[in-house]
GUDREN-964593 format. One record per residue (C-alpha): x, y, z; residue in one letter. Coordinates in steps of 0.25 Angstrom, whole numbers, always signed. Example, Ala and Ser with C-alpha at 12.3 -4.5 7.8 and 13.67 -1.06 7.14 Angstrom:
[[+49 -18 +31] a]
[[+55 -4 +29] s]
This chain:
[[-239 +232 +565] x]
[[-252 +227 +558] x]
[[-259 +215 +566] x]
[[-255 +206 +555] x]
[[-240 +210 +557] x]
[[-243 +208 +571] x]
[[-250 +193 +568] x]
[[-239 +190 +558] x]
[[-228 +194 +571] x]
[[-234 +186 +582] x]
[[-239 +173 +573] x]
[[-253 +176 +576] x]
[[-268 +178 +569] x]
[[-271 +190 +564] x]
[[-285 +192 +574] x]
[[-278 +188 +585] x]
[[-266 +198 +584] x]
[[-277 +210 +583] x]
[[-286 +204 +596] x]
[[-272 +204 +603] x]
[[-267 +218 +599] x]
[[-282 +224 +602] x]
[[-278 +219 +615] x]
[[-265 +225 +615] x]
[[-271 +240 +608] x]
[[-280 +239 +620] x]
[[-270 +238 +629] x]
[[-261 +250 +624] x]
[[-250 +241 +621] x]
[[-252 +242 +606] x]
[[-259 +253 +596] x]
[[-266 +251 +583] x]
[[-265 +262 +570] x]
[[-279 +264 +568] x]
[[-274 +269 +554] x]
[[-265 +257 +549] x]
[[-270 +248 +559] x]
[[-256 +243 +564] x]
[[-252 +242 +578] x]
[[-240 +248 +586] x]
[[-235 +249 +600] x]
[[-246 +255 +610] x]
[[-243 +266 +620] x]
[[-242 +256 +633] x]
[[-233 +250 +625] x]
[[-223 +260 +623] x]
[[-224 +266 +636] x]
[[-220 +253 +642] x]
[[-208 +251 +634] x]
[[-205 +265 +637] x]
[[-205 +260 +651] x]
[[-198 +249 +650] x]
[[-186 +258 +643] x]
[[-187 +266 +654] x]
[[-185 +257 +665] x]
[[-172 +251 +658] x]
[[-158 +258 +662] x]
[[-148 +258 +651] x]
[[-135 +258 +658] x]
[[-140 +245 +666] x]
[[-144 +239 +654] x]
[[-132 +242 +648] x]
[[-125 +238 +659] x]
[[-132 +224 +661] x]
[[-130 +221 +645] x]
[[-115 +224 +647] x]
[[-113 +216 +658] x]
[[-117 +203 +652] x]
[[-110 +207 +640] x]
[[-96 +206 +647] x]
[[-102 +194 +655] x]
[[-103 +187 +642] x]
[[-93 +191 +632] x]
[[-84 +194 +644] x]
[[-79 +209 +639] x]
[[-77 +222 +646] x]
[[-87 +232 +644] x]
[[-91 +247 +647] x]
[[-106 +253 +650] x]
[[-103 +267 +645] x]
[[-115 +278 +646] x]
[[-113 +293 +641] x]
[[-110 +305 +651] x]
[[-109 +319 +648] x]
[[-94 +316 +645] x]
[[-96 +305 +637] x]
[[-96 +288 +640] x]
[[-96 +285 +654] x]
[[-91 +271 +658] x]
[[-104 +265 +667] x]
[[-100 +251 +668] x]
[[-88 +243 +664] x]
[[-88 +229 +665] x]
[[-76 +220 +665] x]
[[-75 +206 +657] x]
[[-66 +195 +664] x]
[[-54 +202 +657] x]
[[-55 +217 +662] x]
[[-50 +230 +654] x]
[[-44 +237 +662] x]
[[-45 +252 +657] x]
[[-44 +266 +664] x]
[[-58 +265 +662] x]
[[-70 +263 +672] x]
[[-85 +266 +676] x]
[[-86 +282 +675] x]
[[-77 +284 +664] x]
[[-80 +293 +652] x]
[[-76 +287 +638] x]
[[-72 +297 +628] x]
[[-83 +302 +620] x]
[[-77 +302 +605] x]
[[-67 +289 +607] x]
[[-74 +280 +614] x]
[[-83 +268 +609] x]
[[-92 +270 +620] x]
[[-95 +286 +617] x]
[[-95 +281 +602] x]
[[-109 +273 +605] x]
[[-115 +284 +612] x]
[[-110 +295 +602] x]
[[-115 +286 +590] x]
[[-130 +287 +596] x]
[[-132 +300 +603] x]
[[-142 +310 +596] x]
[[-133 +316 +586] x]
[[-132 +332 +591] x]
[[-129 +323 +605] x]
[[-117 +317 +597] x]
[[-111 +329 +590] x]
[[-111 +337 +604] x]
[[-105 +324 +610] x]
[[-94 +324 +599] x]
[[-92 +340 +600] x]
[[-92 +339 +614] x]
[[-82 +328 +615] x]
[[-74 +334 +602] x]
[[-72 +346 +611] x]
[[-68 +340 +624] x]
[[-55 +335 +617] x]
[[-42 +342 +615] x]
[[-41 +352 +604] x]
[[-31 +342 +596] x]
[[-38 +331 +598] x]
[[-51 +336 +594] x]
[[-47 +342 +582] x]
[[-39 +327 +580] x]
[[-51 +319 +583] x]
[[-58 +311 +571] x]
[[-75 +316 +573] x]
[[-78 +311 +560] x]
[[-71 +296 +563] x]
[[-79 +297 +576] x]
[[-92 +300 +569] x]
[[-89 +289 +559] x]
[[-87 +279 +571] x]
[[-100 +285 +578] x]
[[-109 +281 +564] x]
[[-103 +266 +565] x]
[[-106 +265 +580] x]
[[-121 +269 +576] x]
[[-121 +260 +564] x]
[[-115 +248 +572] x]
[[-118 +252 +588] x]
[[-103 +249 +591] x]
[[-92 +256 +595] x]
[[-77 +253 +595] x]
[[-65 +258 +599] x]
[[-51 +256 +602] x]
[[-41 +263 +611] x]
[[-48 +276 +611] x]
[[-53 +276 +625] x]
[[-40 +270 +630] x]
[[-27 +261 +625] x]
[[-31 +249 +621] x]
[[-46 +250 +624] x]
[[-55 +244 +616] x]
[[-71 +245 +615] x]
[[-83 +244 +609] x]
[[-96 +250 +614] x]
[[-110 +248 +610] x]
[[-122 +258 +612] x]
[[-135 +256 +621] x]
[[-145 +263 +615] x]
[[-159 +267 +620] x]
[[-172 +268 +615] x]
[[-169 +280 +607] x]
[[-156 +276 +604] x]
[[-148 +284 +611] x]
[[-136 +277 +618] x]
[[-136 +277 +632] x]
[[-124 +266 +635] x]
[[-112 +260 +629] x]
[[-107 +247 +629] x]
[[-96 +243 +628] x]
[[-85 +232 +627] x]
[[-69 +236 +632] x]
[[-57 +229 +627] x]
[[-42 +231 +626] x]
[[-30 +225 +620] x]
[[-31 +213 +630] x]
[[-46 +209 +625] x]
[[-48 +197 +617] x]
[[-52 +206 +606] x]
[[-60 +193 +598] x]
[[-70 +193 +610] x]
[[-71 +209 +610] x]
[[-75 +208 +598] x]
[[-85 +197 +600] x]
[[-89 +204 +612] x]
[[-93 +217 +601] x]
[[-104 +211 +597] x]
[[-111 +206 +608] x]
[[-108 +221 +614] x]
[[-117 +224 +602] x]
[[-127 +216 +606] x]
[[-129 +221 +620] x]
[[-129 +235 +618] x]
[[-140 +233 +609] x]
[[-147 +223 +617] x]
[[-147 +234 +628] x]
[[-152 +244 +620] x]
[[-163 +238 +613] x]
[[-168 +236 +629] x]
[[-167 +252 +631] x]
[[-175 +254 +619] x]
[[-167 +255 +607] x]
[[-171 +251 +592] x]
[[-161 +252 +581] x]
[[-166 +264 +572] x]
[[-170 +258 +558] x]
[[-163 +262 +548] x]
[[-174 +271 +539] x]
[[-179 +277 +554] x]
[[-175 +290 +557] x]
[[-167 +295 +569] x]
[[-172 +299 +584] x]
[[-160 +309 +586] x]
């Protein structure tokens, strides 16, 4: 930014914005351009957000976010993080109306069916995704792999990267309701899912008020590991 887009920002003169980033330049926390005379970030800087990122664990973020979520729109909820097999349950939280599922901490979700490997398949690196998909394509049964639907799930993968929200129902098991939410980190990787569990018994009008606030949480989380939404004209890291 110039100093007078800096002065304009902070509501203050022009000379004293430049003898407070001198200050700042000197410091290391800010660099000028000497060919277009605009400032930027300094290397202290970025080292210390660096360590700041560094210092912060995801799934206890992630963890601490969902628990106040169920505290305050009073859902169920899952912690899911990827394994080698695919979604692992890390914590599962129970609202003052339990689901009570053949489901618990430790268990694998299945990669292709459910919400909470949708979010992480949706934004892995994409040769990460097709050995995912190949992988898992290959692990099911000749007749259900050749019956499966890829190209319904690769549709379902492009909304979940559009609108960070997966849904499903009954795939995982009768009845059972979800829709997850990713936890992205600075490079935009996925390193959790969230995610909010329901089932025929659910007041359904506040699951879906609960979506939303889901939603917010994830992203709240994943702004704090680093993540910025990629602009639409910016190319991709992956």
């Amino acid at each position: 930014m110039s100093v007078k887009e800096l002065a304009d920002e902070v509501d203050m003169s022009t000379s004293r914005t430049h003898r407070y980033l001198a200050s700042l330049v000197r410091a290391g926390l800010i660099e000028r351009d000497a060919a277009s005379g605009r400032y930027d970030l300094g290397e202290l800087t970025l080292q210390l957000g660096v360590a700041a990122l560094n210092r912060l664990n995801p799934v206890a973020e992630a963890s601490k976010t969902l628990r106040t979520l169920v505290n305050d729109v009073d859902q169920t909820a899952v912690l899911a993080v990827w394994s080698e097999r695919g979604p692992v349950i890390a914590h599962w939280i129970h609202s003052s109306r339990p689901v009570i599922m053949n489901l618990n901490v430790g268990s694998i979700l299945p990669i292709l069916t459910s919400s909470s490997a949708r979010v992480f398949l949706a934004f892995m690196p994409p040769n990460v995704l097709e050995a995912t998909l190949d992988s898992a394509l290959r692990a099911l049964e000749p007749q259900a792999a050749k019956e499966f639907d890829m190209e319904k799930l690769r549709r379902q993968i492009a909304e979940v990267q559009r609108d960070h929200l997966a849904r499903v129902a009954g795939a995982v098991a009768p009845g059972l309701l979800t829709a997850s939410a990713p936890v992205l980190d600075a490079q935009g990787e996925p390193v959790a899912a969230m995610s909010l569990v329901a089932t025929h018994t659910t007041d359904m009008e506040r699951f879906e008020a609960a979506i939303p606030v889901l939603c917010r949480g994830a992203g709240q989380v994943s702004r704090r590991l680093g993540y910025r939404p990629r602009q639409p004209d910016e190319p991709s890291a992956s």
